[in-house]
Legacy VTK file of the C-alpha trace (Angstrom):
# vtk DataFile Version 3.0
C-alpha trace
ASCII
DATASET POLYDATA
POINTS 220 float
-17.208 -128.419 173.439
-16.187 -127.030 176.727
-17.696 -123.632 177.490
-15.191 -120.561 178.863
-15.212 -119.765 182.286
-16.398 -115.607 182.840
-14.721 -114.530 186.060
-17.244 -113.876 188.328
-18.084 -110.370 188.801
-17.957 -109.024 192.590
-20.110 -106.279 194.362
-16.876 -104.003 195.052
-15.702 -103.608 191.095
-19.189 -102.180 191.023
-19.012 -104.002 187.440
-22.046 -102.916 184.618
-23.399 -105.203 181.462
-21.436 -104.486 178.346
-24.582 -102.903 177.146
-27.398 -100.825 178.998
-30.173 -102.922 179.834
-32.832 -99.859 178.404
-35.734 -99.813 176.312
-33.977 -101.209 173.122
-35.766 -103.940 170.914
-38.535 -104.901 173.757
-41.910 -104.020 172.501
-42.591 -107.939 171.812
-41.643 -108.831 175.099
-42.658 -105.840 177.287
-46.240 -106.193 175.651
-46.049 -109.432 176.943
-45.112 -108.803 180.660
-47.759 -106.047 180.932
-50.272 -107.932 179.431
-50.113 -110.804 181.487
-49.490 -108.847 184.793
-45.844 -109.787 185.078
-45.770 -113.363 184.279
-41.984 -113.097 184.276
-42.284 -111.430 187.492
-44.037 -113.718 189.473
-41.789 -116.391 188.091
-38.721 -114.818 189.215
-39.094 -111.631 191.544
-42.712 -112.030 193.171
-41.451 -114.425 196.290
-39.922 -111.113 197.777
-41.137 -107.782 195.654
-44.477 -109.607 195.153
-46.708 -110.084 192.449
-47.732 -105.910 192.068
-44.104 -105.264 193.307
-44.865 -104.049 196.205
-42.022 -105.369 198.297
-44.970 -107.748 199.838
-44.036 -111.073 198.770
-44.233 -114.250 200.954
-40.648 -113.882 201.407
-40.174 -110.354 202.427
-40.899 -111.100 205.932
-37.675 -112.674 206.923
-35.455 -109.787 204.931
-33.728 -106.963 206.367
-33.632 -104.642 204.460
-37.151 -105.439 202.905
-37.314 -106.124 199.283
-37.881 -102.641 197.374
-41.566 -101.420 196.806
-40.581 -101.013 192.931
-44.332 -98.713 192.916
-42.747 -96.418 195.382
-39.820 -94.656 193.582
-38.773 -93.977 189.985
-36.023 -95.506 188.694
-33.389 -94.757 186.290
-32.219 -97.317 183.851
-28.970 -96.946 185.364
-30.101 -97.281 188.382
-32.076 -100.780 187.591
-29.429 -102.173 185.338
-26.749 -101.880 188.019
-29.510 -103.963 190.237
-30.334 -106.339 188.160
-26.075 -107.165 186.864
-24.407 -107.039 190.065
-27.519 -106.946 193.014
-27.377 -104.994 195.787
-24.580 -105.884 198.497
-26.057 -105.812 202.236
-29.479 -107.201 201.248
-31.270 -110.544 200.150
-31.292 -109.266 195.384
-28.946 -111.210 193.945
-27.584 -110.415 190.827
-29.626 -111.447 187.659
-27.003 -111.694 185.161
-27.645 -115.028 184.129
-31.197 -114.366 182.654
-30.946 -113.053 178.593
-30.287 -109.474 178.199
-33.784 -109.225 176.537
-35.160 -110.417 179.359
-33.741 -107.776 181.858
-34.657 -105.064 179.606
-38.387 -106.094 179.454
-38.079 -106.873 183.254
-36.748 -102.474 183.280
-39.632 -101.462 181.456
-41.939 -103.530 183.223
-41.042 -102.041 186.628
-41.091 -98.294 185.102
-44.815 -99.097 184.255
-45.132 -99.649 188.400
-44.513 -95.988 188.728
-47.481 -93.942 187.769
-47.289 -90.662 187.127
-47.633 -87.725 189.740
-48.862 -84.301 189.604
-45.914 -81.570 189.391
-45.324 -79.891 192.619
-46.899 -77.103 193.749
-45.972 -73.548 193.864
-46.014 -74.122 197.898
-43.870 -77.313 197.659
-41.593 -75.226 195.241
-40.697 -72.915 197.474
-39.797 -75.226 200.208
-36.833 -76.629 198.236
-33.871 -74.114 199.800
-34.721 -74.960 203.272
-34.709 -78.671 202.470
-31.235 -77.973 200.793
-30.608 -76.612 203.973
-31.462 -79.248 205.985
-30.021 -82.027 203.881
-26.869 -80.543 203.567
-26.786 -80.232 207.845
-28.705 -83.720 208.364
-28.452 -86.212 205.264
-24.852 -84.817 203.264
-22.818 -87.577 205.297
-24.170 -90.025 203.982
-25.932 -89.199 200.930
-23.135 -86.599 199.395
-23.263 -83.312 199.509
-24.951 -83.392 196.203
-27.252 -86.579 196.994
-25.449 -88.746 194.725
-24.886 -91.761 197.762
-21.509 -90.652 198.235
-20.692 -88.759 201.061
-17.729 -89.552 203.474
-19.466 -91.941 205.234
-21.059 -93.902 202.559
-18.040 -96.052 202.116
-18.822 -97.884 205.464
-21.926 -98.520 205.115
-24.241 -101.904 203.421
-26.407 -101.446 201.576
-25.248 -98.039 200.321
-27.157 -95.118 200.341
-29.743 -93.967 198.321
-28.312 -91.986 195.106
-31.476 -89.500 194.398
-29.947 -89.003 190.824
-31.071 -92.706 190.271
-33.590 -93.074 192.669
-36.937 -90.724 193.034
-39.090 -91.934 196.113
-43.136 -90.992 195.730
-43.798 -88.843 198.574
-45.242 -90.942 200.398
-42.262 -93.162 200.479
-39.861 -90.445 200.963
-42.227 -89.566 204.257
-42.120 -92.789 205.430
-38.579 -93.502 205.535
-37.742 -90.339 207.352
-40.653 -91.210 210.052
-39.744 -94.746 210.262
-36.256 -95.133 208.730
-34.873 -98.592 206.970
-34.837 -101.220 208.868
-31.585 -103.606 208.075
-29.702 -100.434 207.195
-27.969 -97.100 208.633
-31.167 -95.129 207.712
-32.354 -93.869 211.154
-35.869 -92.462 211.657
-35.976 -87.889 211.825
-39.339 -87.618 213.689
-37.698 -87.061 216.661
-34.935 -84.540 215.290
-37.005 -82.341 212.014
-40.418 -80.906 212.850
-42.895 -81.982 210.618
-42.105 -79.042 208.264
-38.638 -79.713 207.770
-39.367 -83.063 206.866
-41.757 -82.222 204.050
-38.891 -79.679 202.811
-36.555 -82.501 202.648
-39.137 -84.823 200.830
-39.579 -82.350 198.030
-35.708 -81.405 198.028
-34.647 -84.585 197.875
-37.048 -85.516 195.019
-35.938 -82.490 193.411
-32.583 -84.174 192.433
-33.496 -86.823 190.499
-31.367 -86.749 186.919
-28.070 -85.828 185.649
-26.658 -83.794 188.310
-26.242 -80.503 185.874
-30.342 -80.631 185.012
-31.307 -80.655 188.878
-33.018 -76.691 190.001
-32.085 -78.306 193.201
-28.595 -77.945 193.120
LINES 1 221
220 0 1 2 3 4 5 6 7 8 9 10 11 12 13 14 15 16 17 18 19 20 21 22 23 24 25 26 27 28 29 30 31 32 33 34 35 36 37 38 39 40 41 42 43 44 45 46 47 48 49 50 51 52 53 54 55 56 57 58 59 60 61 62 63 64 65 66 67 68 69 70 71 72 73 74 75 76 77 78 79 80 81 82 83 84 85 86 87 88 89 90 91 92 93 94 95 96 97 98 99 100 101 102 103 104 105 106 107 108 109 110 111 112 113 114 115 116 117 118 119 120 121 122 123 124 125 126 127 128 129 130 131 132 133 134 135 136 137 138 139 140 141 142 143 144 145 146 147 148 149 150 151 152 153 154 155 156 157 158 159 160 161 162 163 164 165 166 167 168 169 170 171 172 173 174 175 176 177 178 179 180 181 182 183 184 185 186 187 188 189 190 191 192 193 194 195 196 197 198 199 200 201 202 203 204 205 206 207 208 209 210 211 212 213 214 215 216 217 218 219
């Protein structure tokens, strides 16, 4: 019996599973990922995010951008699913569509258990989230939206698209990094040269501040 063609599903109808790949039914089979460090990773995602997913894998080297340290952000579920259904258009993922859907929701709980916790900011940090509001709205809002949601005027131009911080939340140290060294393989330029080295920390903590549902962010 002849199986029905699906029309394949293209980058630009920015297309979603019928169902959220979340949580749901995967206690069997996330138990089983963590427990044997990521079998199912390193037999489908280790050759470029590498075996800790640290965007280290033997493949990485040739990619621009660079496969995704998955231990250096925090990821929604929207965020991952979107990833993991269509891939990301101007880089090396592909979309994973073909695997079960019980497998890509293990595989999203797997890669939140990269992502250890961090302490909550300080009062310091706190205070420096208006003048990184500020600064992103001046520096960052063209590309990012004015609200950080990866759609600002100039977003539509650009492969791979930018960051959305409601989906995306960089560790500090990440966030530092890609405004000292920007992205290699995409229109993310280095700041060093343009913010002082406080302005930069303001935006780190402002733009980690927006992370959620728009309407929840203190950032806004």
């Amino acid at each position: 019996m002849k199986r029905a063609k699906r029309r394949p599903v293209t980058h630009t109808e920015q297309s979603r599973p019928r169902e959220p790949i979340t949580h749901r039914a995967v206690e069997t089979r996330f138990r089983c990922l963590v427990h044997s460090r990521g079998r199912f990773v390193t037999a489908n995602c280790a050759s470029c995010h590498g075996s800790a997913g640290r965007g280290d894998g033997k493949g990485s080297a040739s990619l621009l951008p660079k496969p995704a340290n998955l231990s250096a952000a925090r990821f929604s579920d929207e965020r991952l699913s979107s990833v993991l259904w269509n891939g990301v258009a101007g880089s090396a993922m592909p979309p994973w569509r073909q695997l079960p859907t019980q497998d890509l929701r293990a595989l999203v709980a797997y890669i939140h258990s990269l992502h250890l916790p961090v302490a909550a900011p300080s009062t310091q940090e706190a205070t420096r989230l208006s003048d990184g509001k500020s600064l992103f709205a001046a520096n960052c809002a063209s590309c990012h939206g004015d609200s950080g949601a990866g759609n600002g005027p100039a977003a539509g131009a650009l492969t791979p698209s930018p960051t959305n911080f409601h989906l995306k939340k960089p560790t500090r140290e990440r966030a530092w990094d890609v405004l000292e060294n920007g992205v290699p393989g995409t229109a993310m330029p280095p700041w060093r040269s343009q913010l002082s080295a406080d302005q930069r920390r303001a935006l780190v903590e402002f733009v980690r501040s927006l992370y959620g549902p728009p309407q929840e962010n203190s950032g806004q």
